[in-house]
C-alpha positions in Angstrom: -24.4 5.6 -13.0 -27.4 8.6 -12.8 -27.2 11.8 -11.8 -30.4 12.9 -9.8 -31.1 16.9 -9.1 -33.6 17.1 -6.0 -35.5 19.9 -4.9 -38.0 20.4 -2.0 -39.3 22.9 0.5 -39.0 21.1 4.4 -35.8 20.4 6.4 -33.4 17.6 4.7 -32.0 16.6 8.0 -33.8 13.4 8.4 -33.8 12.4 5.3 -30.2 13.3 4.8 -29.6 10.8 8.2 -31.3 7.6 6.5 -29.4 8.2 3.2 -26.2 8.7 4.9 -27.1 5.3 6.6 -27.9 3.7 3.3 -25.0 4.5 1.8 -25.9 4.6 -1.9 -25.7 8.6 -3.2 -22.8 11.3 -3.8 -24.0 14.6 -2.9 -23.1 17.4 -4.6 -23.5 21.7 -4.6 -25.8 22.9 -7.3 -24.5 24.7 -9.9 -24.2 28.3 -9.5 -26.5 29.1 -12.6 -29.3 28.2 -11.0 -29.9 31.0 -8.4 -29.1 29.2 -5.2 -27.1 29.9 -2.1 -25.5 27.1 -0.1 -26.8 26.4 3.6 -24.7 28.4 5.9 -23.8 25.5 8.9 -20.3 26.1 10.7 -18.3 23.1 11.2 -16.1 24.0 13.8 -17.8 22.3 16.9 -17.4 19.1 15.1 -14.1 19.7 13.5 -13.0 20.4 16.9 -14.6 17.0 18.3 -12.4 15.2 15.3 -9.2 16.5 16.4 -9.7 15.7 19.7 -10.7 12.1 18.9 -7.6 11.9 16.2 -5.9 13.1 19.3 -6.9 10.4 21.4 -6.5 7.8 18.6 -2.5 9.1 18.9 -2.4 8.2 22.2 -3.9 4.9 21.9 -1.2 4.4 19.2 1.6 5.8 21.6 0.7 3.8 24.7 0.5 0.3 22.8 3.4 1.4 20.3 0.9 0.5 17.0 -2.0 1.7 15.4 -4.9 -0.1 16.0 -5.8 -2.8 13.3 -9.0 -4.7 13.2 -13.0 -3.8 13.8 -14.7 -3.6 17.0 -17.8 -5.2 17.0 -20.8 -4.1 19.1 -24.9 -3.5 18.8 -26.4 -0.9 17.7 -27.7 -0.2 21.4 -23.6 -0.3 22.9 -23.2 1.8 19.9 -25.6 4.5 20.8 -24.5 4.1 24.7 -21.0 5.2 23.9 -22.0 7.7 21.6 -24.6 9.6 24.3 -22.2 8.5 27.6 -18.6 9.0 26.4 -17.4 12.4 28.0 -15.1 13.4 25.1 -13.8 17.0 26.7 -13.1 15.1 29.8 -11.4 12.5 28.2 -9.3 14.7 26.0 -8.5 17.3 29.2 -7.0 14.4 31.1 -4.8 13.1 28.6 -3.2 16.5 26.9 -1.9 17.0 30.1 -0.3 14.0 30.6 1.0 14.1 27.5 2.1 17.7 28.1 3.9 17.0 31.5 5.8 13.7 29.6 6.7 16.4 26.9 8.1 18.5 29.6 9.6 16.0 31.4 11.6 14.9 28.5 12.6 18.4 27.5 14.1 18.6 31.3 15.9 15.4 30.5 17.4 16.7 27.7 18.2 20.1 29.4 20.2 17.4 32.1 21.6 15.7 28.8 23.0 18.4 27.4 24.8 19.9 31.1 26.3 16.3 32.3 27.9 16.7 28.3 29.5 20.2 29.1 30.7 19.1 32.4 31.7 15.6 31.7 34.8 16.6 30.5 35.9 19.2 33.2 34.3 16.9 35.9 38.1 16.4 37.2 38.6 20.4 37.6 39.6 20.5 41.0 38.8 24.3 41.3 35.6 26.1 41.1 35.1 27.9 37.2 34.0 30.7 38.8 37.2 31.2 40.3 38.9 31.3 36.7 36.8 34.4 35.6 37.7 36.1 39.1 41.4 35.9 37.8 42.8 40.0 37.7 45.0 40.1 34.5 44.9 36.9 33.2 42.2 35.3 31.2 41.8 31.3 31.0 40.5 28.7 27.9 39.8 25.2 27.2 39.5 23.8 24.0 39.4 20.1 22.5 41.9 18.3 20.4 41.3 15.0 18.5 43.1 11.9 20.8 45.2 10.7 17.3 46.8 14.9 17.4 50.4 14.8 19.4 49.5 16.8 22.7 51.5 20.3 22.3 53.8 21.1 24.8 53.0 25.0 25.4 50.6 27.2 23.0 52.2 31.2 22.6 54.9 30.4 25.4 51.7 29.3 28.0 52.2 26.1 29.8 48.8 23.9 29.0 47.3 21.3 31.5 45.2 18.2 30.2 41.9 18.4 32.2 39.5 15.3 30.7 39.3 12.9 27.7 37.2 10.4 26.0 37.0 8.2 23.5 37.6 10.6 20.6 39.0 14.1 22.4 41.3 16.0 25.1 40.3 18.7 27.0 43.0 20.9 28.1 43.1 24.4 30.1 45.4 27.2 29.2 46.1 30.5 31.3 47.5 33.4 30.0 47.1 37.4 30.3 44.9 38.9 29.2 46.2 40.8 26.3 47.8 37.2 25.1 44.1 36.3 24.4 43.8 36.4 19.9 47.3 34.9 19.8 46.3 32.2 22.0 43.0 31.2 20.4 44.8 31.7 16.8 47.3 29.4 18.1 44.5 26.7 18.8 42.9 27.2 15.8 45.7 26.5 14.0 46.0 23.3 15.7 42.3 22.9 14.9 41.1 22.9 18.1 37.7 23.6 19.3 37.4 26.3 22.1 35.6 24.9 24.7 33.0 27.6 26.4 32.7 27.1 30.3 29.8 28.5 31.8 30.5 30.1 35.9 29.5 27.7 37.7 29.7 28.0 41.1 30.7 24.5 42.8 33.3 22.0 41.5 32.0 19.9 38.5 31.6 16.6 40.4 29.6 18.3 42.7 27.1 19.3 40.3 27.1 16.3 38.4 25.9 14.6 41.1 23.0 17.0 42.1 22.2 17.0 38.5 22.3 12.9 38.3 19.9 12.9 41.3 17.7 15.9 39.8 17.8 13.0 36.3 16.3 10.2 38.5 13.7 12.1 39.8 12.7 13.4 36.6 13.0 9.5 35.2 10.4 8.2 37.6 8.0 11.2 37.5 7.9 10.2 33.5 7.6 6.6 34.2 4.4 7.8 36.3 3.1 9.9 33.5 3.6 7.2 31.0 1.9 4.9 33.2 -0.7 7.4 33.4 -0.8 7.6 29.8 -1.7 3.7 29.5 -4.6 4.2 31.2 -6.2 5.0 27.8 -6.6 1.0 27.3 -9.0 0.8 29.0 -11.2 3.8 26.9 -10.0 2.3 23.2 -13.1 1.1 22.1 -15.2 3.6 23.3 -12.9 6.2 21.8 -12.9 4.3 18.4 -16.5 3.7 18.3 -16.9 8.1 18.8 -14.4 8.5 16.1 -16.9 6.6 13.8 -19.6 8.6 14.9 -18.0 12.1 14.8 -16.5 11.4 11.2 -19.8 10.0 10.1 -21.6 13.4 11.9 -18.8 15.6 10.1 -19.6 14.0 7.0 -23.1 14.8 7.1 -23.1 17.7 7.9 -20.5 18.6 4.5 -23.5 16.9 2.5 -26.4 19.2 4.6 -24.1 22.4 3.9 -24.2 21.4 0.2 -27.8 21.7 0.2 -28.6 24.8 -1.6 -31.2 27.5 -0.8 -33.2 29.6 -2.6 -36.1 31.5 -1.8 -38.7 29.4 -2.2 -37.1 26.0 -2.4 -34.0 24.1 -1.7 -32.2 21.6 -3.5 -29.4 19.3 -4.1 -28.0 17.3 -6.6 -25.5 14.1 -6.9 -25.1 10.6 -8.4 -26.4 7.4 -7.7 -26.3 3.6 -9.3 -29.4 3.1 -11.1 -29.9 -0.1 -9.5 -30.4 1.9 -5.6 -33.2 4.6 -7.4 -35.6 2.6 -5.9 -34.3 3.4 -2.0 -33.2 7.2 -2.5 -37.5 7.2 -3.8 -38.6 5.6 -1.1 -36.4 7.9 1.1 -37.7 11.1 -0.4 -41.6 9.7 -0.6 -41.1 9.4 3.5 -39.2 11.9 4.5 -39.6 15.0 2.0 -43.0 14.0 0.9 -43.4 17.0 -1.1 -39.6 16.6 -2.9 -39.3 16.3 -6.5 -36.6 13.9 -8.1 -35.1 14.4 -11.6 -33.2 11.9 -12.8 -30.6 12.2 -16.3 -28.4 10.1 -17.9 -24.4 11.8 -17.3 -23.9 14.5 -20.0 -20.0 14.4 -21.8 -18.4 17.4 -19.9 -19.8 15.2 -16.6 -16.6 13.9 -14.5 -18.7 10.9 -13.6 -17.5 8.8 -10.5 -16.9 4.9 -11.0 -18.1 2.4 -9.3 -16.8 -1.3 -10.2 -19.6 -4.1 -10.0 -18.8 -7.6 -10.0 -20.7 -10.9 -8.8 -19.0 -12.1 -5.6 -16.7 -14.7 -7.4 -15.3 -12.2 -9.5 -15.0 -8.5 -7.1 -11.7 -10.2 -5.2 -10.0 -9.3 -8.5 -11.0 -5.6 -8.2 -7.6 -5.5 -6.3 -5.9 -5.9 -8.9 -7.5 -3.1 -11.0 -7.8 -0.4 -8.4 -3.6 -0.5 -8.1 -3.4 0.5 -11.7 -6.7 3.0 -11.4 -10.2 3.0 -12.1 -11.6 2.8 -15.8 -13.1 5.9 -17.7 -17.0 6.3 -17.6 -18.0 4.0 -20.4 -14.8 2.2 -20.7 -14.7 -1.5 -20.0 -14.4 -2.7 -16.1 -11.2 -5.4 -16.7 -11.9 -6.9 -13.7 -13.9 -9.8 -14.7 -11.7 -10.0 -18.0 -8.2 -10.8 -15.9 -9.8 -12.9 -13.3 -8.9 -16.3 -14.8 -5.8 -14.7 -16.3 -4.4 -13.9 -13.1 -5.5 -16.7 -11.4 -3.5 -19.0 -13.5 -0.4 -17.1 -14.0 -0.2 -16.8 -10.3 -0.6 -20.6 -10.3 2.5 -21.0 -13.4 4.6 -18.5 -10.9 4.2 -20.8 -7.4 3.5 -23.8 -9.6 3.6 -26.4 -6.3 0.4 -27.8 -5.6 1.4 -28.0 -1.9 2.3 -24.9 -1.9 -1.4 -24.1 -3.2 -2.9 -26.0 -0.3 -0.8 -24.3 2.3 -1.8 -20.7 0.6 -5.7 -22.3 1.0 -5.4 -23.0 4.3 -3.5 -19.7 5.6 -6.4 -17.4 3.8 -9.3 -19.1 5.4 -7.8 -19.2 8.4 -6.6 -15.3 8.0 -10.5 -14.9 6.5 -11.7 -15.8 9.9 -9.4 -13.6 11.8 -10.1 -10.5 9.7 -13.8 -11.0 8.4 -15.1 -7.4 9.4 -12.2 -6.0 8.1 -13.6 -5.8 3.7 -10.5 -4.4 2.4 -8.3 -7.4 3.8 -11.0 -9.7 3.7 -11.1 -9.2 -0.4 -7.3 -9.5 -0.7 -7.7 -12.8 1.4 -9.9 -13.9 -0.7 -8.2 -13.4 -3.7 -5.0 -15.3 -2.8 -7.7 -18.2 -2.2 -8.6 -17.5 -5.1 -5.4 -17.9 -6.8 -4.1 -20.8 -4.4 -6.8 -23.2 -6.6 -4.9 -22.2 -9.5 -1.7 -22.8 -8.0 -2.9 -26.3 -6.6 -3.8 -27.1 -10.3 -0.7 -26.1 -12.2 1.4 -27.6 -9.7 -0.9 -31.3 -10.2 -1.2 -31.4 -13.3 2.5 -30.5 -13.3 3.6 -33.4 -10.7 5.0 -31.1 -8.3 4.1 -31.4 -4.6 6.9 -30.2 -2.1 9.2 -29.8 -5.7 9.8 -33.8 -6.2 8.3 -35.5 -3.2 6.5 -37.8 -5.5 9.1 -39.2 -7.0 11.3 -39.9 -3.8 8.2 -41.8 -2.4 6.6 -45.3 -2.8 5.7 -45.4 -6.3 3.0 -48.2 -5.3 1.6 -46.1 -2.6 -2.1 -45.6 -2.9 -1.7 -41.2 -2.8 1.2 -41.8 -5.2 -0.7 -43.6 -7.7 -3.6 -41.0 -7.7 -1.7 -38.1 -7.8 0.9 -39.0 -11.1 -2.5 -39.5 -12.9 -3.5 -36.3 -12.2 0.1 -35.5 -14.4 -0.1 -34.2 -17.7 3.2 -32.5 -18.2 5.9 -32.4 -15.9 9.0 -29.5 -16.6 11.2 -31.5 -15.1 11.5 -35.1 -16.9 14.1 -33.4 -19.3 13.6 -34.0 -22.9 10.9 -31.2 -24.3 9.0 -31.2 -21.9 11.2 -28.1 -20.2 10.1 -26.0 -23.8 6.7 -27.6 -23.7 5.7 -25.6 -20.7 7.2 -22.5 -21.9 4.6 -23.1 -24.7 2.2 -23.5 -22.0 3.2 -19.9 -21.1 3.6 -18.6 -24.5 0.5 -19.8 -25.1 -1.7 -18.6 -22.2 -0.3 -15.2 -22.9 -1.1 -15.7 -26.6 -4.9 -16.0 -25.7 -4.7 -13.1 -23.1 -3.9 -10.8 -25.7 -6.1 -11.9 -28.4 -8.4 -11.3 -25.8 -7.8 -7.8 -25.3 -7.5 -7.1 -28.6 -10.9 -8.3 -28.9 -12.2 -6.2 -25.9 -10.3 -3.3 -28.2 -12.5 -4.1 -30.7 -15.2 -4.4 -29.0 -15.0 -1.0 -27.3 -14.2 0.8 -30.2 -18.1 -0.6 -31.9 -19.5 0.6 -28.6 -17.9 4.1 -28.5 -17.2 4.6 -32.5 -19.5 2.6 -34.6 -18.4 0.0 -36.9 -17.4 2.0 -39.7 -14.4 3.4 -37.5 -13.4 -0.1 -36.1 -11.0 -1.4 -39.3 -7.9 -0.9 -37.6 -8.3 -2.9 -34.2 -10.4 -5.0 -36.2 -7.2 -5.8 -38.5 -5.2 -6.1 -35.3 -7.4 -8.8 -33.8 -7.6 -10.0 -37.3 -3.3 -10.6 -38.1 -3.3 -11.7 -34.4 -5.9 -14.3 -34.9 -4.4 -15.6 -38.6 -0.6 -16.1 -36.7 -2.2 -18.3 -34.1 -3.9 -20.2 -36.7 -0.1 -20.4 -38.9 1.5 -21.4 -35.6 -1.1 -24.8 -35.3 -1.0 -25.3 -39.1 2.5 -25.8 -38.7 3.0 -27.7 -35.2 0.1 -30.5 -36.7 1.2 -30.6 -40.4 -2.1 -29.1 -42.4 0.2 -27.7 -44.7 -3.0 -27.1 -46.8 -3.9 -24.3 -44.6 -0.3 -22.4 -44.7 -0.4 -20.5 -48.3 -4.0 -19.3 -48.1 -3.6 -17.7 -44.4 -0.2 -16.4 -45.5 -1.7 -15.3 -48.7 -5.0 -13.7 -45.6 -2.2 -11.9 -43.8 -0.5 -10.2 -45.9 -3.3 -8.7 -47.2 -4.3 -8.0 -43.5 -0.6 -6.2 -43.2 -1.6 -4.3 -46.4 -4.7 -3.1 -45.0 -3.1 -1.8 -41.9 -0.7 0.1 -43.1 -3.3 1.7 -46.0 -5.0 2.7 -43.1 -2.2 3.6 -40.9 -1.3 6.0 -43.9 -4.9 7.4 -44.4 -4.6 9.4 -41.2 -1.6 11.1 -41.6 -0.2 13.6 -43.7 3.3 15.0 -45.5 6.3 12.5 -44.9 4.4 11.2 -41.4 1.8 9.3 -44.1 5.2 7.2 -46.1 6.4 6.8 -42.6 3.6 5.9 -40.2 2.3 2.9 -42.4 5.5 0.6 -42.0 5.6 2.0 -38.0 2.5 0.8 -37.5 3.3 -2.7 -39.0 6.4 -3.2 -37.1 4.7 -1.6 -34.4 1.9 -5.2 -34.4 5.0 -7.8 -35.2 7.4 -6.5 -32.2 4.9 -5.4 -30.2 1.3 -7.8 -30.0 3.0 -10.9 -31.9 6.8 -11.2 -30.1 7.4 -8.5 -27.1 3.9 -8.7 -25.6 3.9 -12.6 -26.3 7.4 -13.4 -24.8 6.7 -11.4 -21.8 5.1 -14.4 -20.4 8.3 -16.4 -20.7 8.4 -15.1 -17.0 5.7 -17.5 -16.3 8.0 -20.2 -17.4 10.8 -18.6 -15.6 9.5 -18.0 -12.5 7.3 -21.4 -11.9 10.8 -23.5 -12.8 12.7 -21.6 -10.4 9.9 -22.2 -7.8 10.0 -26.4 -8.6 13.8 -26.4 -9.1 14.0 -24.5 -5.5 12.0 -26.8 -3.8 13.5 -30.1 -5.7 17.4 -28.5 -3.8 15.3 -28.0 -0.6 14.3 -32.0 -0.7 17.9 -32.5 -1.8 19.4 -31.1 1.0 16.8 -32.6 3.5 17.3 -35.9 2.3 21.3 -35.9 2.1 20.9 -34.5 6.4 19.2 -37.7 7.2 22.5 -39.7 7.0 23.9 -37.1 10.0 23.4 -39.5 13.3 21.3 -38.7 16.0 20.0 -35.7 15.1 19.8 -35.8 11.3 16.0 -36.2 11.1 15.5 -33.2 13.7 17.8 -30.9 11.2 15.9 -32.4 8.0 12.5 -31.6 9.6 13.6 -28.0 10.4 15.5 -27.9 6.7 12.2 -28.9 5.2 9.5 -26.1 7.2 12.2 -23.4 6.6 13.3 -24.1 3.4 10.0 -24.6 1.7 8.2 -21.6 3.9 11.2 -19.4 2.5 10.3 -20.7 -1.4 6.7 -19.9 -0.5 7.3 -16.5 0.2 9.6 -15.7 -1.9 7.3 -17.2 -5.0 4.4 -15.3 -3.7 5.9 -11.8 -4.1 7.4 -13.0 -7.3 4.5 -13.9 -8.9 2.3 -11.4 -7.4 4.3 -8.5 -8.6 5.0 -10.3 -12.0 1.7 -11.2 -12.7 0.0 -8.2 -11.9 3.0 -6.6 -14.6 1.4 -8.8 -17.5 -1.9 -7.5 -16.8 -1.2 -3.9 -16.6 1.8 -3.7 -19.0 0.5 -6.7 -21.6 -3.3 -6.8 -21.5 -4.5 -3.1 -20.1 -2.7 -1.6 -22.9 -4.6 -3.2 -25.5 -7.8 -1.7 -24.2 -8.0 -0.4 -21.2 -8.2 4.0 -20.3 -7.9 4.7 -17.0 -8.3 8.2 -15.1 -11.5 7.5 -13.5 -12.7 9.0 -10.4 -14.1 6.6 -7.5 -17.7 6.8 -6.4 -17.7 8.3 -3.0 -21.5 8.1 -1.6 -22.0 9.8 1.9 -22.3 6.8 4.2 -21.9 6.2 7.5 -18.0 5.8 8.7 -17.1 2.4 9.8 -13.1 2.8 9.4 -13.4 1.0 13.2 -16.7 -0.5 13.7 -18.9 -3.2 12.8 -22.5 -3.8 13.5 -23.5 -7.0 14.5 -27.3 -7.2 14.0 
């Protein structure tokens, strides 16, 4: 990454245009030590045009009850028709006020809602309310008691009358005189009972429930008109989605043109750009700011410098993986290309079925069909393709196709025959070949993190120099020298086992002299053993047996699908329809132990290589590389 400063004396507009189109620089205000001021452009006109068009987008999603997911695809010519055609204020005039007549509507509704509750319960009154307040002398309440409360005979002497009920509550009515009135609601609350307040309505309560039902209907259909109204906006989607690219992309150039800065002779900007695309913001300045001058620096140490990952096309699927956990430090190692095979094996040991492999290959170039204009899905996709090669060779060279479907066919059979040579260990045949392929796992973990050890190692000679390397050195060293005891011992060179024993233990010794050499007081006795114990439960036996759930996971997977066969098998003997049931046993069962093994070992793979690997070398914290380019969040150009 570069940082450029460019300064120049005519208009930037143009040239500002074709680099937003290219896509390749971040654009940034100079520094206010250098004596400019910043181009005064409002943004209001096109902040307004973006809210309208978000507006709009919320409608789309309201009317077909989901956002819209996908690209549409259209020429540059439809593009620049919509763009010059599409009569945004009109648009956006037409649908507020639908919207705000549905809002109204449904406000009135609940208005109705909330009346039909008051009077529901007094709908049997047979005299008018109104009449109850004209009462000379005597005053009048109703209140609610819970159905489960024994109904009170009289409250403060007063005969009471029930008037309604439902499911959970009486309503009764009590008349007394006036002056009777704080005894008689103390009385209720005592009871806890709710006083009911009755507003003075004029008719009997049936009566208005009836005007008010009718009133409802109306109101019901003149929504169902407006929401139909409201659907309309199908029929503008695209066009509305193609201006929201255009006004975000206007609105974002326009934030790069006001951070163009402005002095009296001169104007300038500055930013940062791959060194690889130099060669087009040149070419841009040499034809549209003729007279520009370009000044390009390596990034200084105070520099927040952005990060952008590059990969070769096999390898930048994997980047998935790397920007869940964050973006690397500037200078720090991308571990993208470093996990790659990692991942894609481990994901193969966690599904571990080479059917299920296929199946994953199939679904992700289909799905890679369906979604190629979308990148962001598209790279995923093509990362679980990816990993279904893995998964297709773990689970041959394992024997497992559908769990044990090889060995409950012909074993004569022509496919048969080719696929148990393809069989180098399968978990399954009991014996030790179950702890054999937790050595398999042991031991792909083993390499990962001699790996990153190495990668520590070989950070710290780029950043530090050799001379302050010893310690992951020694690290990489003691982690080498047990892998090297461990197959001394498992094929018998017993001539090999005093002289690395004697290696690593001076290697331990080493460690912990310089462990102690950077600390001081009781922290130096201390931090030496710490820092031992810190390598042996830490790199040689937590970090290694981590990947146990390799092992764990992949033998659940075969074991699931060998009980799914079980199962199918035994519901052949059911007459009639016991092949039907087997065949719908066998989809659901093994779709349900795909799934289920493809969250698993997504999750837990990606776990080893954040918790297990990063950790030996990787810093993250870095900020992304944001260049000013053209928004296609729901467009694609088809040249």
């Amino acid at each position: 990454m570069k940082k450029f400063y460019l300064f120049f004396t005519e208009d930037p507009s143009l040239f500002l245009m074709e680099l937003q189109k290219k896509g390749c620089a971040e654009i940034n205000r100079l520094p206010d030590g250098l004596g400019f001021e910043n181009i005064s452009i409002t943004l209001d006109d096109v902040e307004g045009m973006l809210n309208r068009t978000e507006f709009l987008k919320g409608i789309i999603k309201r009317a077909e009850g989901k956002a819209f997911s996908g690209k549409v695809v259209i020429s540059r010519t439809e593009e620049e028709s919509i763009i010059k055609e599409f009569p945004l204020d009109e648009v956006y005039e037409t649908f507020l006020l639908i919207s705000k007549e549905i809002e109204r509507r449904k406000k009135i509704a609940e208005k109705l809602s909330s009346i039909k509750k008051e009077l529901f319960l007094i709908k049997n009154l047979s005299i008018v309310p109104l009449d109850l307040f004209s009462m000379k002398n005597f005053s009048f309440c109703f209140f609610l008691l819970p159905q489960k409360q024994t109904k009170p005979e009289k409250i403060a002497e007063f005969s009471i009358e029930e008037i309604g009920k439902d499911k959970k509550e009486s309503l009764f009515l009590v008349i007394f005189p006036i002056e009777k009135r704080d005894e008689v609601i103390q009385n209720i609350e005592k009871m806890r009972g709710t006083v009911l307040n009755i507003r003075r309505w004029r008719h009997l309560p049936s009566e208005i429930l009836k005007k008010i039902e009718a009133v409802e209907e109306r109101n019901r259909k003149k929504m169902e008109e407006e929401e139909t109204r409201l659907k309309e906006i199908a029929t503008l989607k695209y066009k509305i989605l193609v201006f929201y690219d255009y006004v975000h992309s206007l609105y974002e150039y326009l934030k790069a043109k006001q951070n163009t800065g402005v002095s009296r002779f001169v104007k300038g900007l500055w930013g940062w750009i791959k060194e690889k695309d130099i060669p087009h913001l040149e070419e841009l300045l040499h034809r549209y700011l003729p007279d520009g001058y370009l000044y390009i620096s390596d990034p200084e140490d105070r520099d927040e410098v952005p990060i952008a990952l590059e990969n070769i096309k096999e390898i930048e699927p994997f980047e998935v993986v790397t920007d869940l956990y964050g973006r690397p430090v500037y200078k720090n190692l991308d571990p993208t290309p470093h996990l790659s095979i990692f991942f894609l094996l481990g994901l193969g040991f966690c599904i571990g079925d080479a059917a299920y492999g296929v199946i994953l290959m199939l679904l992700s170039i289909i799905f890679m069909k369906k979604f190629r204009y979308n990148p962001g899905i598209l790279r995923f996709l093509r990362l679980i393709l990816y990993c279904s090669i893995g998964t297709i060779f773990m689970g041959a060279i394992t024997g497992t196709w559908f769990g044990d479907i090889l060995s409950r066919l012909p074993a004569q059979s022509f496919p048969v025959k080719i696929l148990n040579k393809l069989v180098i260990l399968n978990p399954l045949e009991g014996g030790n070949k179950t702890f054999l392929f937790l050595g398999w796992a042991l031991a792909l973990g083993y390499i990962q993190i001699i790996w990153g050890l190495y990668l520590n190692l070989f950070n710290s000679v780029r950043m530090s120099g050799v001379r302050k390397s010893g310690e992951p050195l020694i690290i990489l060293f003691i982690q080498v020298l047990v892998a090297m005891l461990i197959i001394s011992f498992i094929t018998g060179k017993k001539v090999f086992i005093l002289p690395l024993s004697f290696l690593l233990a001076i290697s331990f010794l080493s460690l912990m002299i310089l462990k102690g050499a950077t600390q001081k007081g009781f922290m130096r006795i201390f931090w030496p053993f710490y820092g031992a114990y810190n390598v042996i439960a830490g790199n040689l036996l937590g970090d290694v047996l981590s990947y146990s759930r390799l092992f764990g996971l992949g033998l659940t997977s075969t074991v699931l699908a060998l009980v799914v066969n079980e199962m199918v098998f035994m519901s052949t003997g059911i007459h009639f329809i016991g092949y039907i049931i087997a065949v719908i046993m066998f989809i659901l069962g093994h779709l349900a132990n795909l799934v289920l093994s493809i969250f698993g070992g997504y999750v837990h793979t990606s776990r080893l290589q954040y918790l297990e690997f990063f950790t030996k070398f990787f810093e993250s914290g870095g900020r992304p590389f944001s260049p000013l380019k053209t928004s296609r969040q729901y467009t694609y150009i088809e040249e």
